[in-house]
C-alpha positions as CSV (number, residue, x, y, z in Angstrom):
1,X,-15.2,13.6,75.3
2,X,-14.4,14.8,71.5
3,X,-10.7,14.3,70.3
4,X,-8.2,16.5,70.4
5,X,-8.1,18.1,66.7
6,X,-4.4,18.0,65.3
7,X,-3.8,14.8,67.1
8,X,-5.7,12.7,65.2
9,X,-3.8,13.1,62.3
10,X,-6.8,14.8,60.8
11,X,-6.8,18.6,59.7
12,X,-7.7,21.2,62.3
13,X,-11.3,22.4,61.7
14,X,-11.8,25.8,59.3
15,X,-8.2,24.7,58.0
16,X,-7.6,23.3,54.5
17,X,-5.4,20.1,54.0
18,X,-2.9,21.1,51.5
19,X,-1.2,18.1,49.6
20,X,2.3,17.8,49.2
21,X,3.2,17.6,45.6
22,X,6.4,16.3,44.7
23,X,8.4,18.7,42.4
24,X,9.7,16.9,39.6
25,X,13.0,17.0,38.3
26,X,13.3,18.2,34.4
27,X,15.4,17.1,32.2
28,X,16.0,17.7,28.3
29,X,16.7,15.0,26.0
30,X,17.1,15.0,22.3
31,X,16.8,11.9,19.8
32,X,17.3,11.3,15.6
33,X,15.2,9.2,13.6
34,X,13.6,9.8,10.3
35,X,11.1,8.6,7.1
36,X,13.3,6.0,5.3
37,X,11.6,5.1,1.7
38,X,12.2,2.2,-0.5
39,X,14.9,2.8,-3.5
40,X,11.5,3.8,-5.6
41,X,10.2,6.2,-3.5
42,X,7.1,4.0,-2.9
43,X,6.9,2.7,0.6
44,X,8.3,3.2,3.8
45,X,9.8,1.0,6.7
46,X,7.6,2.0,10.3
47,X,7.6,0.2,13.5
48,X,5.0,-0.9,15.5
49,X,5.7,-0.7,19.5
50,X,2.8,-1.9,22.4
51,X,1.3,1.3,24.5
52,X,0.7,0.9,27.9
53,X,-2.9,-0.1,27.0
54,X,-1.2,-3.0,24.4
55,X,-2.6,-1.8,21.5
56,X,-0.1,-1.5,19.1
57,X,0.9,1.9,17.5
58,X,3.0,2.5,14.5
59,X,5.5,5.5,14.3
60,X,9.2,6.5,12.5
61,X,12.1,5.2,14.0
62,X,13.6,7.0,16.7
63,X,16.3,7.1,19.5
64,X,19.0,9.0,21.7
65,X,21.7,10.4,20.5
66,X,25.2,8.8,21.6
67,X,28.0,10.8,22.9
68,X,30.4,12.0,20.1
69,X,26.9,11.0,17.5
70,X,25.3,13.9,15.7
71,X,21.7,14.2,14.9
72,X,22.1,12.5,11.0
73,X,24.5,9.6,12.3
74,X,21.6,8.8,15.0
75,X,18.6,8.8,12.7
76,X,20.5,6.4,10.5
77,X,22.0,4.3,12.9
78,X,18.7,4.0,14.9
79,X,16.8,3.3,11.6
80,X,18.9,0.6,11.0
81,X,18.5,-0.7,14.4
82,X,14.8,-0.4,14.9
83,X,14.0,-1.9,11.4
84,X,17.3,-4.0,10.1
85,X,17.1,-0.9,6.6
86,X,20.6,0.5,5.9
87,X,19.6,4.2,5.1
88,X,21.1,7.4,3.4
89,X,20.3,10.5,4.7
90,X,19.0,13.3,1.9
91,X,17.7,16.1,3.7
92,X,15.9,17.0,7.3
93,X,12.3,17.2,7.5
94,X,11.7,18.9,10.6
95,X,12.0,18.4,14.5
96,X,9.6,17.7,16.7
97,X,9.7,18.7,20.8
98,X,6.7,17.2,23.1
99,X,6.9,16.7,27.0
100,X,6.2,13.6,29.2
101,X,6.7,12.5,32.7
102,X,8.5,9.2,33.2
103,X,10.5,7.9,36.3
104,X,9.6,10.7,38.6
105,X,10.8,12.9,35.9
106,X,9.6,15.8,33.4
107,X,11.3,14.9,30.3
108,X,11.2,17.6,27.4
109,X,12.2,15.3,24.5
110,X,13.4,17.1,20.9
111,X,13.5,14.9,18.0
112,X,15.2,15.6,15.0
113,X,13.8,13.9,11.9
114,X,15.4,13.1,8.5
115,X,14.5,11.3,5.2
116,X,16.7,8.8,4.6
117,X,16.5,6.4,1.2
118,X,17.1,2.7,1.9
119,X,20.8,1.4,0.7
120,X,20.5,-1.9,1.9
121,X,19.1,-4.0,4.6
122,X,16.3,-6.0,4.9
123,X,13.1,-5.4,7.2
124,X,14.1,-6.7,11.3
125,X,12.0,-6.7,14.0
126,X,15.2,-8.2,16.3
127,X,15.3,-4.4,18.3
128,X,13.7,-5.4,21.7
129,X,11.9,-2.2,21.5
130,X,10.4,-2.8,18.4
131,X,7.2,-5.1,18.2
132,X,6.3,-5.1,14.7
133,X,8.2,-3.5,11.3
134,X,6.5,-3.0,8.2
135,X,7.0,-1.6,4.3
136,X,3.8,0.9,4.1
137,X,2.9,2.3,0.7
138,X,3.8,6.0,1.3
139,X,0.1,7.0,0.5
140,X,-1.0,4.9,3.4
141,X,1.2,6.6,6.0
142,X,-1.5,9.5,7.6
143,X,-3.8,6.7,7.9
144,X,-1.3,4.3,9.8
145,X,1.1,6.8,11.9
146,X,-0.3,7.3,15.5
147,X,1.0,10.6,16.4
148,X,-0.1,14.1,14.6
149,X,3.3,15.7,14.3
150,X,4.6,12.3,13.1
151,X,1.8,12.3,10.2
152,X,2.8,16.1,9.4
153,X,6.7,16.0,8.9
154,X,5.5,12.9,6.7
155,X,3.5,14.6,4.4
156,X,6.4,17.5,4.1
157,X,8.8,14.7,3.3
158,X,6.3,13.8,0.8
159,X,5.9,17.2,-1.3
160,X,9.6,17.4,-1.1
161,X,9.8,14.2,-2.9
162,X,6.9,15.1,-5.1
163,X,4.4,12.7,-4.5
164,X,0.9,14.0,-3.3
165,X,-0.7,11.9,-0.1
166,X,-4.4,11.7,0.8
167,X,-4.3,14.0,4.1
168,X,-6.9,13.0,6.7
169,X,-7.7,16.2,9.5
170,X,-5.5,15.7,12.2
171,X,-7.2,14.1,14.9
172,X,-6.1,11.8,17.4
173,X,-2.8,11.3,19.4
174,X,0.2,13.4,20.1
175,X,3.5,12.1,20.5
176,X,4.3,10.1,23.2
């Protein structure tokens, strides 16, 4: 005797199975960080942070912004944090806004990105974020940052300060 269709827990025959996708919640968030050079205007302090795959990638200090905290007070502050370098902020170099999911969530993230001149400081890698920090000649930057956008608001920051860096085609990651 064939089984009861439906009962099974099977679909009825001529009828698709539809699956259930879980909506996900979206939610806005908006961090600071920035390009902080050397006092000559010849390197710059990056971190290095392990990707899900464990292979290390190397990108410009970043992080929420703190109630009562404007965008300038965060990039510096998280600068300092993610790579131990006291920084002044000179000027904005652009914002970047990318989407992930994470946590059952569909997070549009806005970051707002300064260049910020080292004051003081020396290089940390003590933020339990942070994997690896690094002085990287400023020329050396396109071939070192992971992310596209990252690699373009550098070379802006880099005509504004005058100095001319060997641009590779953008190919590779987006921010993540």
């Amino acid at each position: 005797m064939p089984s009861s269709p439906g009962r099974s827990g099977g679909a009825k025959p001529g009828r698709r199975t539809r699956r259930r996708r879980r909506r996900l919640r979206t939610v806005n968030e908006t961090s600071a960080g920035g390009l902080v050079v050397d006092s000559g205007y010849g390197h710059a302090a990056i971190i290095g942070r392990l990707g899900r795959k464990g292979r290390l990638s190397w990108s410009l200090p970043k992080g929420h912004i703190e109630l009562g905290e404007g965008p300038e007070e965060t990039a510096a502050r998280e600068v300092a944090e993610e790579t131990g370098i006291i920084g002044r902020v000179l000027r904005p170099i652009g914002t970047i806004d990318y989407w992930f999911v994470a946590d059952d969530r569909r997070v549009h993230k806005t970051v707002h990105h300064y260049l910020l001149r080292a004051v003081d400081g020396a290089l940390s890698d003590e933020d339990v974020e942070v994997t690896e920090v690094a002085w990287v000649p400023l020329g050396e930057l396109d071939e070192v940052l992971a992310y596209t956008d990252e690699r373009r608001l550098v070379r802006h920051a880099l005509s504004l300060l005058g100095h001319t860096a060997v641009a590779k085609p953008d190919v590779g990651t987006e921010q993540g």
